[in-house]
Z-matrix of the N, CA and C atoms (Angstrom, degrees):
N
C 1 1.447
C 2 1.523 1 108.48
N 3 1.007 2 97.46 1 128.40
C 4 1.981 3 96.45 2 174.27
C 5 1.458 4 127.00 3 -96.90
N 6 1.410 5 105.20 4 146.08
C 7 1.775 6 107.79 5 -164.92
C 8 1.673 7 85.44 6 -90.58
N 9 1.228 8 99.99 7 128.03
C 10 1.481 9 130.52 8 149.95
C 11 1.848 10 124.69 9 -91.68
N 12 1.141 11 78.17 10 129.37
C 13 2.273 12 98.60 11 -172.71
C 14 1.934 13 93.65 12 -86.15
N 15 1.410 14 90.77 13 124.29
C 16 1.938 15 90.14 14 169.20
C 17 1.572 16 93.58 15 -126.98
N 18 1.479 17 113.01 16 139.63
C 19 1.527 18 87.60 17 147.80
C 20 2.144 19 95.99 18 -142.32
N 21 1.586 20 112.37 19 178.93
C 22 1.207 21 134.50 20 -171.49
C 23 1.746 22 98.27 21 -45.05
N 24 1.441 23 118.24 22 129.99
C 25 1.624 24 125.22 23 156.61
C 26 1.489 25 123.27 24 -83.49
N 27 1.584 26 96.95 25 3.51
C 28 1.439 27 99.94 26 -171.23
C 29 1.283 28 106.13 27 -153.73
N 30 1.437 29 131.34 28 -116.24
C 31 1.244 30 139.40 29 -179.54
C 32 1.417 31 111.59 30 -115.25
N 33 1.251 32 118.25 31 126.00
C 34 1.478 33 114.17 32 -165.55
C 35 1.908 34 105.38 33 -156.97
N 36 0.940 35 93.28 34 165.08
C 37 1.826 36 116.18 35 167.89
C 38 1.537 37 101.37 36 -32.95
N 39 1.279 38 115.48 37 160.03
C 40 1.377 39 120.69 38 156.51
C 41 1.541 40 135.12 39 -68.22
N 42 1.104 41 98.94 40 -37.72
C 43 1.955 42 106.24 41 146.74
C 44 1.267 43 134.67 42 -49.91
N 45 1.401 44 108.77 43 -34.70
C 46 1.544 45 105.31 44 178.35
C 47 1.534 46 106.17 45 -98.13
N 48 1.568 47 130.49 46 -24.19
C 49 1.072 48 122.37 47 -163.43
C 50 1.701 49 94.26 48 -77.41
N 51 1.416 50 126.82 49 -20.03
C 52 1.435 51 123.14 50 -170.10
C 53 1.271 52 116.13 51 -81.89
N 54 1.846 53 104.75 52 -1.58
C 55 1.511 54 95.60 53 -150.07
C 56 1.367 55 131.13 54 96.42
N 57 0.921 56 92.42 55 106.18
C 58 1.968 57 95.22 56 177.43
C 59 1.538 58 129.11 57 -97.62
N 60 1.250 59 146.68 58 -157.99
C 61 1.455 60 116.90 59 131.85
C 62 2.066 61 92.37 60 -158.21
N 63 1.728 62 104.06 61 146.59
C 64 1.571 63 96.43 62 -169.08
C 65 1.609 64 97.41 63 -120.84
N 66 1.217 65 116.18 64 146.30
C 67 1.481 66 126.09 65 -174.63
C 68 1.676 67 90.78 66 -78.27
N 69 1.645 68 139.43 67 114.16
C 70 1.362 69 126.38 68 -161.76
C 71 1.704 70 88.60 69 -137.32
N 72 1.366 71 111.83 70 160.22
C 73 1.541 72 126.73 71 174.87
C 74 1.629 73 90.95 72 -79.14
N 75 1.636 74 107.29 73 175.97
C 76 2.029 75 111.72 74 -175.59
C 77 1.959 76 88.91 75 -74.82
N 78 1.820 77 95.78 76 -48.29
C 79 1.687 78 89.12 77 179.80
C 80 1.763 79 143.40 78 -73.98
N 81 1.574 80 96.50 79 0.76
C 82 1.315 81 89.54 80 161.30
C 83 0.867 82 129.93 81 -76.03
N 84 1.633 83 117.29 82 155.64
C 85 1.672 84 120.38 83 -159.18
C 86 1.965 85 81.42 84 -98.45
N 87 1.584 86 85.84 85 149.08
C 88 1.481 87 119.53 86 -165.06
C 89 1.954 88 92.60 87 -62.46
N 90 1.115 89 112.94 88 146.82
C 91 1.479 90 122.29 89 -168.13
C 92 1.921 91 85.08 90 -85.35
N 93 1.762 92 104.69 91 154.48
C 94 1.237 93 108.51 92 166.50
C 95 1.262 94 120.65 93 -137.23
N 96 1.575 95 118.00 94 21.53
C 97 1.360 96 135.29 95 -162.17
C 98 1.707 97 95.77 96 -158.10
N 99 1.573 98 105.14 97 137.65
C 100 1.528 99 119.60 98 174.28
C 101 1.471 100 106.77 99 -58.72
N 102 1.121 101 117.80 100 117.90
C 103 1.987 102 101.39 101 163.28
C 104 1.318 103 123.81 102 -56.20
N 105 1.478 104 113.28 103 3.47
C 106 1.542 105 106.95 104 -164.67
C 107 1.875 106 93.26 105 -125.20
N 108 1.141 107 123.22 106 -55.97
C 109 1.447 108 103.89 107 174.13
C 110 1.900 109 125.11 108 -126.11
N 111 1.915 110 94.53 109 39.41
C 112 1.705 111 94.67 110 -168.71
C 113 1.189 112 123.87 111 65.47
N 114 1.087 113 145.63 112 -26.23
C 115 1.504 114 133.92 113 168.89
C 116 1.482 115 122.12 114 -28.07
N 117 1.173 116 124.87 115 147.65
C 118 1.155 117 149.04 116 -177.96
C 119 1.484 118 110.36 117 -61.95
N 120 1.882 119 145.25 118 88.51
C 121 1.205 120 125.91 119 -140.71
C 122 1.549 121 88.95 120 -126.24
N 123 1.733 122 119.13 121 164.84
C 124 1.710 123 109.16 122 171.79
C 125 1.785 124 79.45 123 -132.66
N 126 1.802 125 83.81 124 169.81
C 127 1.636 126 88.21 125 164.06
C 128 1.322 127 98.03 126 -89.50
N 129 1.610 128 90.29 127 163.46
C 130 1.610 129 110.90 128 -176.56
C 131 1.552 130 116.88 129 -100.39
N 132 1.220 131 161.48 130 105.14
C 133 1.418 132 130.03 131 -163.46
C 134 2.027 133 83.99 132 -87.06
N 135 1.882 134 75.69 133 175.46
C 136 1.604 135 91.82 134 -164.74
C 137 1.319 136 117.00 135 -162.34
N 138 1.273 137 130.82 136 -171.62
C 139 1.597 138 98.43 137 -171.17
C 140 1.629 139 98.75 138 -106.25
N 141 1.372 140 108.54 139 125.98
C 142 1.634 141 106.30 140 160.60
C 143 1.584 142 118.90 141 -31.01
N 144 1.350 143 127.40 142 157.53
C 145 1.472 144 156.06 143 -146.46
C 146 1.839 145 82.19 144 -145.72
N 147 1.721 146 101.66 145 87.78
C 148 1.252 147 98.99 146 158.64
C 149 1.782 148 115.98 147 -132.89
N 150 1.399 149 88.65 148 151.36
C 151 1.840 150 91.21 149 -176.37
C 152 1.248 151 115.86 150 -107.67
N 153 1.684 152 117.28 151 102.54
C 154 1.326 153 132.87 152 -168.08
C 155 1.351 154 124.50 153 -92.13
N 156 0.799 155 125.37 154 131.18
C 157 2.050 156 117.03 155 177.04
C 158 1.709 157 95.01 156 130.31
N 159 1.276 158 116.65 157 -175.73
C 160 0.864 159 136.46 158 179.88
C 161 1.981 160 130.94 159 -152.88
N 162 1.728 161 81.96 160 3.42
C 163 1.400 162 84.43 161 164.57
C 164 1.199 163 160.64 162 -69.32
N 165 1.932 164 105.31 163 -3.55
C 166 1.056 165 128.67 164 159.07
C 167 1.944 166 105.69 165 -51.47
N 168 1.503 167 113.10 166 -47.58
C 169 1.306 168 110.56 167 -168.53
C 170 1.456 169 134.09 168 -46.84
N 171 1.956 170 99.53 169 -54.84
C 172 0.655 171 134.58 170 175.20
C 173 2.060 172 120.59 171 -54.70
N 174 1.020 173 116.64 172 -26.76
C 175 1.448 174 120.31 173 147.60
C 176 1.410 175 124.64 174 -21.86
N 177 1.712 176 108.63 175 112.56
C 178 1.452 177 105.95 176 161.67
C 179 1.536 178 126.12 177 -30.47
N 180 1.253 179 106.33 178 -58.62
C 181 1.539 180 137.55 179 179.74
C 182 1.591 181 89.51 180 -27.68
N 183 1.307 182 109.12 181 -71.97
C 184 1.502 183 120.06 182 -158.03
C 185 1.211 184 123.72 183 -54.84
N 186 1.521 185 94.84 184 -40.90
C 187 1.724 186 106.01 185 -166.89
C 188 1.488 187 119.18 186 -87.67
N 189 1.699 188 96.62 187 -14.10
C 190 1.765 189 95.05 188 167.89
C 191 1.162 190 90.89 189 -99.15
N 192 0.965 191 164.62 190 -61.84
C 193 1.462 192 148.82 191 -166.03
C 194 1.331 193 112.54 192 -20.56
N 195 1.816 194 112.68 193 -35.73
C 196 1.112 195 110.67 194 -154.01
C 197 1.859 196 96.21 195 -106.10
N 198 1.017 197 100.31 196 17.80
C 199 1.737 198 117.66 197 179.32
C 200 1.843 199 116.13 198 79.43
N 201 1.324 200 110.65 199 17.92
C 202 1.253 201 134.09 200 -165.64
C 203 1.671 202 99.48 201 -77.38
N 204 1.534 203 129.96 202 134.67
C 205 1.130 204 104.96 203 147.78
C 206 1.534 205 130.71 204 -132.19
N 207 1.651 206 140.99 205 175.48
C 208 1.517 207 103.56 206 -176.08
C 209 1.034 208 80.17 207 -148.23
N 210 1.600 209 110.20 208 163.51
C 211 1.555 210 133.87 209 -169.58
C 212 1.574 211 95.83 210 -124.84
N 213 1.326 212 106.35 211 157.16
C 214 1.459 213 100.64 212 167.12
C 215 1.551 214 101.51 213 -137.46
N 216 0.850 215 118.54 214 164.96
C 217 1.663 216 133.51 215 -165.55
C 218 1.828 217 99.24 216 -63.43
N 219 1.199 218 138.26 217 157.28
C 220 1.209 219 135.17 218 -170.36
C 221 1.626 220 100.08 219 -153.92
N 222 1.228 221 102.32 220 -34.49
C 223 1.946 222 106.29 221 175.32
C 224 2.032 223 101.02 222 -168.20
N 225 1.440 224 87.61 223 -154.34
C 226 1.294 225 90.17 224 -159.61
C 227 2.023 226 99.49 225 -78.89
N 228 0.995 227 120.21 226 149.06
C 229 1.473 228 125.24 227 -168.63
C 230 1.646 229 114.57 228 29.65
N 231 1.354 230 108.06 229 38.71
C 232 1.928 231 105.68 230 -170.71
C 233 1.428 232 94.34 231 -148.83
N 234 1.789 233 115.24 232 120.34
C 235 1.619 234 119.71 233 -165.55
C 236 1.670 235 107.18 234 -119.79
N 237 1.050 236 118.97 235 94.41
C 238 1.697 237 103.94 236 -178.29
C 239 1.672 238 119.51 237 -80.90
N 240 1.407 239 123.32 238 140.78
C 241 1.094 240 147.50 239 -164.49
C 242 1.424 241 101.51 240 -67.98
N 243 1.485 242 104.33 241 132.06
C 244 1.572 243 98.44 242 174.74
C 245 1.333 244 119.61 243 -130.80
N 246 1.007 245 120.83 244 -6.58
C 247 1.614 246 152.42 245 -173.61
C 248 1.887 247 123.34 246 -149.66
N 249 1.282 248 115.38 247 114.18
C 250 1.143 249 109.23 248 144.70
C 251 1.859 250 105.39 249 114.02
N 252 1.116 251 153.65 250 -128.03
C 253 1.237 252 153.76 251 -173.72
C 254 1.360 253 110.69 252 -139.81
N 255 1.079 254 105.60 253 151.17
C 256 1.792 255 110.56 254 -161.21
C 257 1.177 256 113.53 255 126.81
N 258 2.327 257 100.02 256 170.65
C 259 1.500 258 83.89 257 172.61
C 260 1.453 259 136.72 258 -61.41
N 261 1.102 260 129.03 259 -176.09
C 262 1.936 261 126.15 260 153.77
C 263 1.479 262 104.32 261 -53.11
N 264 1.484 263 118.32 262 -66.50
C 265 1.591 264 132.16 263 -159.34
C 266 1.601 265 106.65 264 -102.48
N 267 1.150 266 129.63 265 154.70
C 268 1.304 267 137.32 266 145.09
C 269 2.048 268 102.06 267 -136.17
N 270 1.503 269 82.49 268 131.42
C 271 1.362 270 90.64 269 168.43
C 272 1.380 271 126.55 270 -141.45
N 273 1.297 272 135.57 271 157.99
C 274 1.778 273 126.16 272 -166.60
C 275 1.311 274 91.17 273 -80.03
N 276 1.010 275 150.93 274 -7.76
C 277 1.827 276 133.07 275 161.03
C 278 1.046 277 121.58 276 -30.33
């Protein structure tokens, strides 16, 4: 559900003139009155609250947790384990 920002179009309470914000369903119809003293209220747009990156993912932590495991190169055809279950070594021998 997304929080929607209202504040007063006119003269209003101290709550609405600061800005409010209401936890609302997509289908509720947009409020047009303060809940606290009737005033005349609009929505506000505002900037979305988004969480970008992906470096949480990328975490050892994460990826064996998730039974994942990864090797990384150590020499020429020989990969040592750095995360997760398995051998220590794999090598083309």
């Amino acid at each position: 559900m997304p929080i929607y920002e209202y504040a007063a179009t006119a003269k209003g309470c101290a709550h609405c003139k600061a800005h409010f914000d209401v936890l609302q369903k997509l289908r509720d119809a947009a409020l047009t009155q303060c809940p606290q003293c009737g005033a005349a209220v609009a929505r506000v747009i505002s900037a979305p609250a988004v969480a970008s990156g992906q470096a949480h993912v990328l975490k050892e932590s994460h990826a064996a947790k998730h039974g994942f495991t990864q090797y990384r190169r150590a020499g020429k055809g020989v990969y040592e384990k750095t995360m997760g279950k398995g051998p220590k070594y794999i090598s083309g021998d």
